[in-house]
N, C-alpha and C positions, 0 to 999 in steps of 0.2 A: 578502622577507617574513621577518620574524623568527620566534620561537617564540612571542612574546607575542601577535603578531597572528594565527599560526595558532589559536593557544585560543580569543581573542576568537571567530575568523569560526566555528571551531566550535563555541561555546557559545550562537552568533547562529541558526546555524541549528539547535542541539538544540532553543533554546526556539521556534523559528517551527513545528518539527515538532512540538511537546508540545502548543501552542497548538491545533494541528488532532486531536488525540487525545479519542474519545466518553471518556464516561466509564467505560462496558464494554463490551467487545467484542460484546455482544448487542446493541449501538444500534446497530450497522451493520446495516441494514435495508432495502439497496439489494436491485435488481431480480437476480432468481439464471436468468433465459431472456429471450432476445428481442434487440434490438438497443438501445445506449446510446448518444445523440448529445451528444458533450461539451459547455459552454458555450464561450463562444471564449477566457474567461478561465482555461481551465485548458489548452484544444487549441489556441492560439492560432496552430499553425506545422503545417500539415500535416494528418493524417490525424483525423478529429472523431467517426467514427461506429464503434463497435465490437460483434463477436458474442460475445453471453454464451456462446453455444451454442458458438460454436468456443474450446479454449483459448488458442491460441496469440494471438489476439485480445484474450480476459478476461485475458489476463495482461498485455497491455502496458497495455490500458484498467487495469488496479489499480497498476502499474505509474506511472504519469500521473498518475491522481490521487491517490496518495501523494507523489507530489513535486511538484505543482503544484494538485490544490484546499483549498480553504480549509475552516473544521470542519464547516460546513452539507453541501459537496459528498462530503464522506467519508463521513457518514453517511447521505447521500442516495443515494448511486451505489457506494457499496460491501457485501457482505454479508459478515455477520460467518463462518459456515459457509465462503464461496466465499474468504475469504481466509484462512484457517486450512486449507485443502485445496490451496493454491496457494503456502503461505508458507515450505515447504522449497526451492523452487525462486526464490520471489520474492525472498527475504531476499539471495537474491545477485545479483538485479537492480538493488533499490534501491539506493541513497546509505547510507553506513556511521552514518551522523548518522540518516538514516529507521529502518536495522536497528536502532539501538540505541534509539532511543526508545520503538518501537513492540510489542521483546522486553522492554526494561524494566519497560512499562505492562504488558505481558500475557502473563504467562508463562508460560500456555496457548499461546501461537502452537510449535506443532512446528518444532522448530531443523535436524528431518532426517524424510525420507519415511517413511512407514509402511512396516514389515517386512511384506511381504507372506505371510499366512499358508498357502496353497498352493503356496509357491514350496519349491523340493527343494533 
């Protein structure tokens, strides 16, 4: 694979992720408790049901559907708060084509954890 065809494939997938991007981060509007049962077009291999309530859970479930649902499922199963609270740690889970897209669009998403202010 050349250098031409590395741009193309990354230019392919910048715009498939732009494609799935709300228009403000306040239209992510998904559920912030409870349990989340993916469609099969986005869980399609494996594990389908995820706990809001546990993080280790919301994070692969945000995780998933940043790389694999479409704009409706983003802002139907995602929360704009739960992913802005999750996006210091997410940002190095996702696809470098997701990170950049989605720090582009909003750049309000925190790039590093909050300083914890009772910490010595």
């Amino acid at each position: 694979m050349d250098a031409t065809d590395t741009a193309s494939r990354a230019e392919v997938l910048r715009g498939r992720y732009r494609s799935r991007l709300p228009e403000r981060l306040r239209d992510l509007d998904g559920p912030v408790s409870g349990t989340v049962d993916l469609p099969l077009h986005i869980a399609w291999s494996g594990r389908t049901s995820y706990s809001l309530d546990r993080p280790k859970s919301r994070m692969t479930l945000y995780r998933t559907v940043l790389a694999e649902g479409l704009y409706e499922d983003v802002a139907a199963l995602l929360h704009h708060r739960l992913l802005a609270e999750q996006w210091p740690v997410l940002r190095r889970l996702v696809s470098p084509y997701i990170r950049e897209v989605w720090e582009d669009a909003f750049p309000e998403l925190p790039r590093t954890a909050p300083v914890d202010a009772t910490a010595a």
